[in-house]
N, C-alpha and C positions, 0 to 999 in steps of 0.2 A: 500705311493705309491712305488711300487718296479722298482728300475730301470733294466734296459735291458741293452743289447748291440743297438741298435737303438735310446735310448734315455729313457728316464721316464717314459713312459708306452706301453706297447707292446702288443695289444689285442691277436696276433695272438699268443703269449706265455703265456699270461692270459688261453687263451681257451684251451691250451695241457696242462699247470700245471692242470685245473681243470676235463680234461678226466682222467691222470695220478689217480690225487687223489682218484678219483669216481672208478679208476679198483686198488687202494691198499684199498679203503674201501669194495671193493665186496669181497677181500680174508679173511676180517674178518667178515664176515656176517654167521649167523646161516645156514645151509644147509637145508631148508623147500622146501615145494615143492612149494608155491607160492613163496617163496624168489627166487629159480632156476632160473624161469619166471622172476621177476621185476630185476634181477642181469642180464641178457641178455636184458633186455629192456635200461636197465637205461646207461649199459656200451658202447650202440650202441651209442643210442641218445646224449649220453655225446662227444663222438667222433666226431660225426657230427657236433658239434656245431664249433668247429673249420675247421671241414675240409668246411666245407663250405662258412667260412669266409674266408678263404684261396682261396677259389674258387671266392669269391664277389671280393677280392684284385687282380685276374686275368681277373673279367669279361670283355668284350668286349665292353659293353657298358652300360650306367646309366640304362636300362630299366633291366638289367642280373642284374648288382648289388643291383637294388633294390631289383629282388627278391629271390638272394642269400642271403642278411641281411634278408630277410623278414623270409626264410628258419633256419637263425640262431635263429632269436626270437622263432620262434616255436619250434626249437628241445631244446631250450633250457628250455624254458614251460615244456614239453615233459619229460625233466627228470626232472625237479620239481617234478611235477607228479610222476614220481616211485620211487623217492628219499622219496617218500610222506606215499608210499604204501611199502614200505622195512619195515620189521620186524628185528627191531636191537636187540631183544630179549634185556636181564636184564645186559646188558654189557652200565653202563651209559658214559664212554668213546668213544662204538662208538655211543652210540647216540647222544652225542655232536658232533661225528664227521660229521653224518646225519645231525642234525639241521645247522651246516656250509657250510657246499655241498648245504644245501636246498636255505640257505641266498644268496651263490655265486651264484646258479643258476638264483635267482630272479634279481639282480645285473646283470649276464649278458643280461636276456631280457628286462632287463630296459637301458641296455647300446644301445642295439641294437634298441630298439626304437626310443631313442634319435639318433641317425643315421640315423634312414628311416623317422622321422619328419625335421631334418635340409638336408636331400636328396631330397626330395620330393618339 
């Protein structure tokens, strides 16, 4: 578990380390024209997964937070999904780096679930 400046684990720094990594994996990605596409999809989505948590940790109230986390699981799904569909081309380096982006992404919507089931 990595420690934070908050304490032992820090979702909301979990979520920007894993946009960060998702926009240094896109600069080594083959320049395809479907890759173009899922390299703007994947780099949005991955963004949002935090900014949104960020947004749940200001909501107003439990019925916002719920569907701020609720908003996190899915974008997080979301770049599963293009994490899924990237063409890492014959570079087995990053395609391991894809298969750990893909793990983390699953890790966060499984984080976030456990959230909106002990919320709810």
């Amino acid at each position: 578990m990595k420690e934070s400046r908050t304490g032992p684990y820090d979702l909301e720094d979990r979520t920007f380390e894993f946009a960060k990594t998702v926009r240094v994996l896109a600069k080594t990605l083959p320049r395809t024209l479907s890759n173009l596409e899922d390299i703007k999809q994947v780099v949005r989505s991955s963004g949002s997964v935090g900014a949104n948590y960020i947004e749940a940790n200001e909501s107003l109230s439990k019925k916002d937070f719920l569907m701020r986390v609720k908003i996190c699981r899915k974008e997080a799904k979301e770049t599963r999904y293009w994490l899924r569909l990237i063409d890492a081309g014959e570079d087995a380096t990053v395609k391991k780096h894809v298969i750990g982006l893909t793990q983390e992404a699953t890790e966060l919507m499984n984080i976030f679930g456990a959230i909106l089931r002990k919320s709810e």
